[in-house]
C-alpha positions as a printed Julia matrix, in Angstrom:
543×3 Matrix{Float64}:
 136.86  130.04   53.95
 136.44  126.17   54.29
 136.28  125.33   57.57
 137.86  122.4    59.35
 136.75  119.59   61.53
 138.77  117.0    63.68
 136.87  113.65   64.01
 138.89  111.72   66.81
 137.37  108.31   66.8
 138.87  104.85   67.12
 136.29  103.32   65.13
 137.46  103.4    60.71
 133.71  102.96   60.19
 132.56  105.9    62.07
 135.5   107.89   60.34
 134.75  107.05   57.12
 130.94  107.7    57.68
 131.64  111.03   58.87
 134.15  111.86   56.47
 132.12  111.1    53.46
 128.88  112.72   55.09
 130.88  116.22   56.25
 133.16  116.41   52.98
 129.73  115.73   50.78
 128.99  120.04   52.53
 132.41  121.29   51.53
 134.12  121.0    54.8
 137.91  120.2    55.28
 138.27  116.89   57.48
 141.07  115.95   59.42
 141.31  112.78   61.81
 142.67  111.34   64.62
 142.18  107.62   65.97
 142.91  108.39   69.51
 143.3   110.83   72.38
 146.82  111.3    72.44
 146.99  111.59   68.49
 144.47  114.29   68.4
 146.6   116.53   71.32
 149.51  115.97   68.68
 147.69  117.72   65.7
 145.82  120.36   67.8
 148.26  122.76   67.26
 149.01  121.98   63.35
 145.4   121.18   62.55
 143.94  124.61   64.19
 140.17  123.2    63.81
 137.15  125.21   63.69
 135.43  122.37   65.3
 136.5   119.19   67.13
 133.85  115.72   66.64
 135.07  113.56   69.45
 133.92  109.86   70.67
 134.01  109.19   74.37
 135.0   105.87   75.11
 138.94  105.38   73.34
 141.94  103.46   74.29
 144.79  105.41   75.85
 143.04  108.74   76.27
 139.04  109.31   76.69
 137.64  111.88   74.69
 136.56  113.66   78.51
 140.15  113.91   79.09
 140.8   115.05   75.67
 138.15  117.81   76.46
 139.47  118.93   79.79
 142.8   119.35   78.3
 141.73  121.51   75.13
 138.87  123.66   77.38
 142.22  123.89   80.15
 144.56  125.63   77.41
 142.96  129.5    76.98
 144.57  129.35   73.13
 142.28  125.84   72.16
 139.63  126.61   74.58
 137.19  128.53   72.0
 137.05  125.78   69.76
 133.81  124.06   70.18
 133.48  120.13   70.74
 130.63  117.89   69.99
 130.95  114.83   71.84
 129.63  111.67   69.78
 128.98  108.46   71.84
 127.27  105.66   72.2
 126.76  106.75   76.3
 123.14  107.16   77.23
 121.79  108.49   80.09
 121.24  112.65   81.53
 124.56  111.53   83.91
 126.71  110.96   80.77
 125.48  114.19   79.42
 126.37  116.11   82.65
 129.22  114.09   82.96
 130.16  115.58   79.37
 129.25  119.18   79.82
 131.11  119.83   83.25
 134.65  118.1    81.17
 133.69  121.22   79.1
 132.22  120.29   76.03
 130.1   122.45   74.25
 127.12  119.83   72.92
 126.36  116.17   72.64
 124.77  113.36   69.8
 124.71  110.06   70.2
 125.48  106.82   68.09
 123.58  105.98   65.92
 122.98  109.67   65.4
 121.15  111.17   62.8
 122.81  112.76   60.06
 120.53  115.52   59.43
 120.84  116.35   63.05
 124.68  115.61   63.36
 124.76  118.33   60.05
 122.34  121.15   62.04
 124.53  120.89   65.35
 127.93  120.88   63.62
 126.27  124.28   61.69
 125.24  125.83   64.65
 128.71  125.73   66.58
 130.62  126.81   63.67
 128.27  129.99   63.46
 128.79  130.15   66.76
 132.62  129.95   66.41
 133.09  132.35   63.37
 130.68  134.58   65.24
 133.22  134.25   68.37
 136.8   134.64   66.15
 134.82  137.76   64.54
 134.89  138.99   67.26
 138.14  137.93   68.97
 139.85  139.78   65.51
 137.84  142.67   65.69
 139.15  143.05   69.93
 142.19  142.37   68.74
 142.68  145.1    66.19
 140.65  147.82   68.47
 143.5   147.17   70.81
 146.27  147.99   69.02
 144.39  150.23   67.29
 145.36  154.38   67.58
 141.92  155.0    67.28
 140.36  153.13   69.39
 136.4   154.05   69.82
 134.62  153.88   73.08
 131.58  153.62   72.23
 132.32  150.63   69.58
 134.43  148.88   72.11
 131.24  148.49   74.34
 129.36  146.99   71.21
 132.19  144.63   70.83
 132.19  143.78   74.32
 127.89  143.07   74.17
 128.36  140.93   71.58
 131.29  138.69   73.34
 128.75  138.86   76.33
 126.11  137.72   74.22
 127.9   134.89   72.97
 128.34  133.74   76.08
 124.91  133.95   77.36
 124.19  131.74   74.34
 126.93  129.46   75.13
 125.46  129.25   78.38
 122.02  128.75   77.34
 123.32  125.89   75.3
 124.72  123.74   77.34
 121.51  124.16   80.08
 119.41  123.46   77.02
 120.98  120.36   76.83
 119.92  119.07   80.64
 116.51  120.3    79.97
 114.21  117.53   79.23
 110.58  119.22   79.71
 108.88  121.65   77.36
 107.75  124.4    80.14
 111.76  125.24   81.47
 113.21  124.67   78.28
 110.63  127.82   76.49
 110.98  129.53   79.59
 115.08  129.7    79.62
 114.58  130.29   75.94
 112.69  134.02   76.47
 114.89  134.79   79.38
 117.76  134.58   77.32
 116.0   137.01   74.29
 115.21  139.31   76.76
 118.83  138.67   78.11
 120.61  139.11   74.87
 118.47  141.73   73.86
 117.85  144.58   76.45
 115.54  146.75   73.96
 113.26  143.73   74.19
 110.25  144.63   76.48
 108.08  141.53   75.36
 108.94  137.52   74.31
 106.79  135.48   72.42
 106.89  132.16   71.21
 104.26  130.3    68.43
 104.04  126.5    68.95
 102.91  124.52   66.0
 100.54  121.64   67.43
 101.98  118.17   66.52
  98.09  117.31   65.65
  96.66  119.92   63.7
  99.11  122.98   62.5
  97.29  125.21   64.21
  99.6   128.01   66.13
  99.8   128.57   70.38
 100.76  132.11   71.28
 102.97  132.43   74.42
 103.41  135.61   75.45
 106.14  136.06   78.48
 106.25  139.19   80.92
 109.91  139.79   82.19
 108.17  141.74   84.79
 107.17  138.91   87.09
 108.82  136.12   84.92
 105.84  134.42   83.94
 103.83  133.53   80.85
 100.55  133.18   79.31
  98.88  131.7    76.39
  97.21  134.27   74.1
  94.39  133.28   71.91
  95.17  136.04   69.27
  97.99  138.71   69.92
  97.0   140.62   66.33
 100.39  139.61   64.95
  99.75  136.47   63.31
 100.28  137.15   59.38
 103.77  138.08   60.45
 104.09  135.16   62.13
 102.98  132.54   58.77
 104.91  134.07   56.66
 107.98  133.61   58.56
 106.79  130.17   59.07
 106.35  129.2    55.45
 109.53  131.62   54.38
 111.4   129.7    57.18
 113.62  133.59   57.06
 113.46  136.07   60.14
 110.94  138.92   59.34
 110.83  142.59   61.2
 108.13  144.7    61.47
 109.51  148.77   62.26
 106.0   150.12   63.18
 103.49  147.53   63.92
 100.65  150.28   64.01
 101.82  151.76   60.35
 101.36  147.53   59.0
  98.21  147.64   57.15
  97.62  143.94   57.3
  98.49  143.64   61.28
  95.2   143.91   63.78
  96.22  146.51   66.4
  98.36  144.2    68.69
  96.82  143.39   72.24
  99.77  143.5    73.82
 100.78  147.12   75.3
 104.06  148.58   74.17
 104.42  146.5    70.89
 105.6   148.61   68.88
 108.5   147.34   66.47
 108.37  143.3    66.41
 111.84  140.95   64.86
 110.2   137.5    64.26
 112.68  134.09   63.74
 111.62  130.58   62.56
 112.08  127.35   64.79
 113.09  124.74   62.68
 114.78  121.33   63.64
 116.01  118.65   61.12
 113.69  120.98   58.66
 110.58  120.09   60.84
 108.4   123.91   61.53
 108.41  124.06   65.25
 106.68  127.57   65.31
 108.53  131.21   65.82
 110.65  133.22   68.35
 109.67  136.71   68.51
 110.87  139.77   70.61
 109.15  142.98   70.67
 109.82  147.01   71.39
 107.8   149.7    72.95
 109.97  151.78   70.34
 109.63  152.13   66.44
 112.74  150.36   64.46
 114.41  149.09   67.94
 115.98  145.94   65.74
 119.01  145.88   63.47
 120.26  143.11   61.4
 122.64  142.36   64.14
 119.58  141.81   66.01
 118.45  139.26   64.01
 121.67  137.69   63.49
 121.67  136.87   66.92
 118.2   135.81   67.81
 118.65  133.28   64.97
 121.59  131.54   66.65
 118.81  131.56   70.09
 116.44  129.91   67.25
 118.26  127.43   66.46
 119.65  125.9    69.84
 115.95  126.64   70.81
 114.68  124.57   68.07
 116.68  121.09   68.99
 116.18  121.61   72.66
 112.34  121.71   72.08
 112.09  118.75   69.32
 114.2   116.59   72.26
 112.11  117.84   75.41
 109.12  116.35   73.15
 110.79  113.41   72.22
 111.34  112.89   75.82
 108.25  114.09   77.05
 106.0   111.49   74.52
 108.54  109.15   75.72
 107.42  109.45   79.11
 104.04  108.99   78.22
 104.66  106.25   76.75
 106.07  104.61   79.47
 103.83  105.95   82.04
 101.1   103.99   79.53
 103.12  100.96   79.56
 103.12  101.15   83.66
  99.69  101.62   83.66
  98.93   98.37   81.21
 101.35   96.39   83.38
  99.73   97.11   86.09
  96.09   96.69   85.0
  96.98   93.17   83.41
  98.79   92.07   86.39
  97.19   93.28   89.18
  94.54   89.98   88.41
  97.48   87.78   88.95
 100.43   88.69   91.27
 100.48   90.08   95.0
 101.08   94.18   94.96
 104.62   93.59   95.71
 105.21   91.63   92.13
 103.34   94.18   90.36
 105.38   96.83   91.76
 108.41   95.24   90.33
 106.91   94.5    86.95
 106.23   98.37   86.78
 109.77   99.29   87.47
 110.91   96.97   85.27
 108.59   96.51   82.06
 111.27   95.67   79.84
 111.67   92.5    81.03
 108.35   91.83   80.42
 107.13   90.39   77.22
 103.41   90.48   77.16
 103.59   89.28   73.31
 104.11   86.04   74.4
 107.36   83.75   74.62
 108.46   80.66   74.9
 110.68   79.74   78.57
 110.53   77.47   81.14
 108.08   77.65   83.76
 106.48   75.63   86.86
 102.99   74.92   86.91
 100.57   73.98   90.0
  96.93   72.51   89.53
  95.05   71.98   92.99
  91.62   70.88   92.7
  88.9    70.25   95.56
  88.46   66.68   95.59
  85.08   65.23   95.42
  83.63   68.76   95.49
  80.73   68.53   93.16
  79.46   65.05   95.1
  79.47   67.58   98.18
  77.65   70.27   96.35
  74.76   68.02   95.48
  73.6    68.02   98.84
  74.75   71.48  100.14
  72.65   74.74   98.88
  74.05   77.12   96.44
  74.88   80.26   98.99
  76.82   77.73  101.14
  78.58   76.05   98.2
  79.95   79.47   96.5
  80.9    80.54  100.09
  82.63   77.39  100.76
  84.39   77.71   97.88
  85.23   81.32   97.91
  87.16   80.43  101.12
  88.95   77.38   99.79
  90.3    79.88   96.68
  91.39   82.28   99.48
  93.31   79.5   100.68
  94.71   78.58   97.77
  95.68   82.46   96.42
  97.02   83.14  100.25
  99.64   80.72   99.65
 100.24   81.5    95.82
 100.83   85.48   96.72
 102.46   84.39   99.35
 105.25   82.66   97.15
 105.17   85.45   94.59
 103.21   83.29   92.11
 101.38   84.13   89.23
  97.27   83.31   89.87
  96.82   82.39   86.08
  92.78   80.92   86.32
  89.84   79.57   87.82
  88.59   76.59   86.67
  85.23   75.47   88.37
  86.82   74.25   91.7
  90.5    74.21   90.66
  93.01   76.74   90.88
  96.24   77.23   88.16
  99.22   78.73   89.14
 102.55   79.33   87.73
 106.11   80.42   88.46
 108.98   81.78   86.98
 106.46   84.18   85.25
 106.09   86.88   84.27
 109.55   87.3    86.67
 112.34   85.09   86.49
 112.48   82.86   90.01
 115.68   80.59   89.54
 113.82   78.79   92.36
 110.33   78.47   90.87
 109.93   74.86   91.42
 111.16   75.38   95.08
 108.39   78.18   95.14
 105.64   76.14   93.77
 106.37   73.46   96.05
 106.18   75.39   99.17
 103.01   76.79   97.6
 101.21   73.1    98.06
 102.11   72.57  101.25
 100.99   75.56  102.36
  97.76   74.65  100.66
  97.66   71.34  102.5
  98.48   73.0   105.96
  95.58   76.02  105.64
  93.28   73.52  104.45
  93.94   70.89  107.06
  93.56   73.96  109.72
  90.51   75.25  107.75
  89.09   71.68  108.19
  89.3    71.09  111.8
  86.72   73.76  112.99
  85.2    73.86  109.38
  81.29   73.01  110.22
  80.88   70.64  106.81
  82.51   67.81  105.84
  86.25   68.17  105.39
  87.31   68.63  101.68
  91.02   68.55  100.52
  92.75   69.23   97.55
  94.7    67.13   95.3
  97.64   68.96   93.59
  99.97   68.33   90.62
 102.96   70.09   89.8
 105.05   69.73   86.43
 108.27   72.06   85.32
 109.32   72.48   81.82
 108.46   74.74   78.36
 105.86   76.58   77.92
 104.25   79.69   75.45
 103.54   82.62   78.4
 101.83   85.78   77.49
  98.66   88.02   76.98
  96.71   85.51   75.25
  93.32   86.11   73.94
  91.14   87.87   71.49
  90.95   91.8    71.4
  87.99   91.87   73.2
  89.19   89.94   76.24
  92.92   89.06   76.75
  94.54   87.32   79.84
  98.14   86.8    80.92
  98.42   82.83   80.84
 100.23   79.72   80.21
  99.9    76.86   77.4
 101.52   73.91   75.92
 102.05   70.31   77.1
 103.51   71.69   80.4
 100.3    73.11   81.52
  98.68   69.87   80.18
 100.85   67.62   81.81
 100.2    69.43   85.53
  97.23   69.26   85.38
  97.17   65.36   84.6
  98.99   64.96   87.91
  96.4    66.83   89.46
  93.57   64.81   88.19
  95.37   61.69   89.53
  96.31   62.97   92.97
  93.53   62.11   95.41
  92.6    64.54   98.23
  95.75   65.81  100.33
  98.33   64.34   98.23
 101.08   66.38   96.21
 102.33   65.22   93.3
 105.56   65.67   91.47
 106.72   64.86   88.2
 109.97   63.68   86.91
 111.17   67.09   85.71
 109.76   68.92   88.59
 111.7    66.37   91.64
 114.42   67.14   89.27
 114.39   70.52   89.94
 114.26   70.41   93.74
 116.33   67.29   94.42
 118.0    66.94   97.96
 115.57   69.65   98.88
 112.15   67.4    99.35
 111.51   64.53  100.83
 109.51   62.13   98.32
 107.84   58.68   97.94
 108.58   57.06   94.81
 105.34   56.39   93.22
 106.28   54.34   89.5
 105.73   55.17   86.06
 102.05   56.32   85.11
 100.65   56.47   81.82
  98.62   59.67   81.34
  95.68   60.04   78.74
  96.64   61.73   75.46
 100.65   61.11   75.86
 102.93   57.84   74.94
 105.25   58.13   76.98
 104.98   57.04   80.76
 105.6    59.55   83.34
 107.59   58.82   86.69
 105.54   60.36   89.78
 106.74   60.95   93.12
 104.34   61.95   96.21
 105.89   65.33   97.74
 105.9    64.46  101.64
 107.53   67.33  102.63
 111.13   69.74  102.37
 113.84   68.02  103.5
 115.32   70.73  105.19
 113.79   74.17  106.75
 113.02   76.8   103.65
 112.3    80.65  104.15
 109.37   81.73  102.0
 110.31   84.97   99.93
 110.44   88.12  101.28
């Protein structure tokens, strides 16, 4: 009998993908734009199987859900909510309205296909059963002992239903595998062993898992004698079952004690050979076909719920890499405090290399290599270790980015690699801080004093890893570097200086000499400086 879906979606284009993808497999389609239209044709439709979006005008498809899973006559009918929510608080948000499983936009149509298959096995197995209780019950000859098969089967139906919807909250391989055997051994009380075969992602070779109800634990077994059974229901991709392991001339005596009868079931999602799902029995021919039937429907929820506990496990990885990049790139650069944001938020940082506005800060030791001439080496490099200390004290201390060393200058830029709408502000707090360690320094400093001259510009600039493979550093470049550091070279020792785009940026917040128009080497236009004297009004330093 064709069975019938309800897509409820207020989107035409989703409808009319789903209609031409679920019609192309022989199934009956009816549809429904919104909430309260779908609640009209519940009762004249009858689906097998309701595909419902979330977010809709008038009625949500979570209200839609509590009000078919509230009414005992609809509430068998399984729904598949299909959204574009993300998030494991959607999904729970989902499941407790009641609804059997979850895809999201843009989903997959091979997977859409393999879910919408699974819940209407799981539904004709369910109204099998609801006709068969029905007619025992007004039945004359009602059998006991078949009445307590019916009523296993209802209960096993419901472990599975149960197991799906936990499957679908489980994000990591080791509970997913382990709920899996607990619910063979559940559904299957002849079953004294589980066992599960993993195909590596790497190199198709097969990991035994072998779980012991007993304590409820498990244990990788390098051979369990059982593995010819287990490739050919691999590369049959059909259930297999062995009556008398001991009588199967091409089966190694198993290691396992009381394996005697074996049923064997392929895990396969979106046709991709996950491995097997095997029960055994200490008892010759302890499996039917009913058996098998049912293990199969375990298979195949158990198949999804391991492909996406993968997924999100290589995801994680992935990210955890990313972290750990961040952090070793940045770590150079920013105080602890920046990095730790960068690592919680790495998607806002591009280490490609983009183009944004940014504020950059040159501060150079003035007549520092006259001093070193007459100064030995150990004293110069310590002298100068202490000035950089200076100089990164007051950078961190901003939240700046230290971007280089350049003999005895320092670089430094802001509003990178996170956004400061104050960056300017930030930089120029920076220099005086500079000014006022140094001038401190200097006063019980044992050498002559030494000062720096600073230049700071704001404007475009390409910021990024930058580099060759062999050595790459996060850094700044274009005629906004070039042009800060041409301030620089004209500031003299203790003097701060601004250009036009940079006193822009902090008007009415500094207090500024007016210096004229200078004409830098290598550009055409003149530049208007300004001397930074100091802020015009008190300013907090980042927290």
């Amino acid at each position: 009998m064709t069975k019938t879906i309800l897509v409820v979606d207020d989107e035409p284009v989703i409808r009319n993908i789903l209609r031409d993808l679920l019609s192309s497999v022989g199934y009956h389609l009816e549809f429904a734009g919104d909430g309260f239209e779908a609640m009209q044709k519940l009762p004249i439709v009858k689906p097998d199987l309701i595909l419902l979006d979330v977010m809709m005008p008038l009625m949500s498809g979570l209200e839609v859900t509590r009000q078919v899973k509230g009414n005992p006559e609809w509430q068998p009918i399984p729904i598949i909510l299909v959204t574009a929510l993300d998030g494991r608080a959607d999904v729970v948000r989902g499941l407790d309205a009641g609804a059997d499983d979850f895809i999201r936009k843009p989903f997959d149509q091979i997977e859409l296909l393999a879910r919408v298959r699974s819940m209407l096995r799981i539904k004709a197995q369910y109204d099998l059963l609801e006709r068969r209780r029905r007619e025992l019950e007004v039945s004359l000859h009602l059998n006991g002992k078949f009445a307590r098969v019916i009523a296993r089967h209802l209960e096993e139906l419901e472990v599975l239903h149960n197991t799906g919807l936990k499957l679908i909250t489980h994000l990591d391989s080791d509970s997913v595998l382990t709920l899996i055997a607990q619910t063979a051994l559940e559904i299957i009380p002849e079953t004294c062993r589980c066992f599960m075969h993993l195909v590596s992602d790497e190199d198709e070779s097969l990991l035994p898992v072998v779980f012991f109800p007993e304590t409820n634990s498990k244990m990788i077994y390098p051979d369990l004698g059982i593995e010819p059974v287990i490739r050919q229901v691999l590369d049959s991709r059909l259930p297999a079952q062995i009556p008398d392991v001991l009588a199967a001339p091409y089966l190694c005596r198993p290691d396992i004690d009381d394996l005697r009868s074996l049923l064997a079931v392929p895990l396969v999602d979106q046709d991709r050979r996950l491995g097997t799902l095997s029960v055994a029995s200490p008892d010759v021919a302890a499996f039917t076909v009913g058996h098998e039937h049912i293990l199969s429907i375990l298979a195949d929820q158990a198949a999804v719920a391991i492909a996406k506990a993968r997924f999100f496990e290589t995801t994680v990885r992935s990210k955890e890499a990313e972290k750990v990049a961040i952090r070793r790139i940045f770590q150079r650069y920013v105080s602890p405090a920046v990095v730790d944001r960068l690592v919680n938020n790495a998607d806002d940082v591009a280490l490609g290399g983009r183009r944004q506005d940014i504020c950059v800060l040159f501060a150079d030791i003035r007549n520092f290599s006259r001093f070193t001439e007459n100064s030995p080496s150990e004293s110069v490099v310590e002298i100068l270790n202490h000035y950089f200390y200076v100089a990164v004290e007051a950078i961190m201390a901003e939240q700046g980015t230290l971007d280089k060393f350049m003999g005895d200058a320092v670089m430094a830029i802001f509003n990178a690699p996170l956004f400061q709408p104050d960056s300017t502000l930030r930089a120029v707090r920076t220099a005086l801080a500079m000014q006022q360690a140094i001038t401190r320094y200097n006063a019980t400093a044992d050498h002559a004093p030494l000062l720096f001259g600073i230049g700071i510009h704001t404007g475009p600039a390409v910021v990024g890893n930058i580099g060759a493979p062999q050595q790459m550093n996060y850094t700044a470049i274009g005629d906004t570097v070039n042009l800060a550091k041409r301030l620089q070279e004209s500031a003299v020792g203790g003097q701060i200086l601004l250009s036009q785009a940079a006193f822009n940026a902090v008007r009415g917040e500094v207090l500024v000499d007016k210096l004229g128009p200078v004409e830098f080497k290598g550009r055409v236009a003149v530049e208007q400086v300004y001397r930074l004297v100091g802020l015009a009004v008190p300013s907090t330093a980042p927290s």
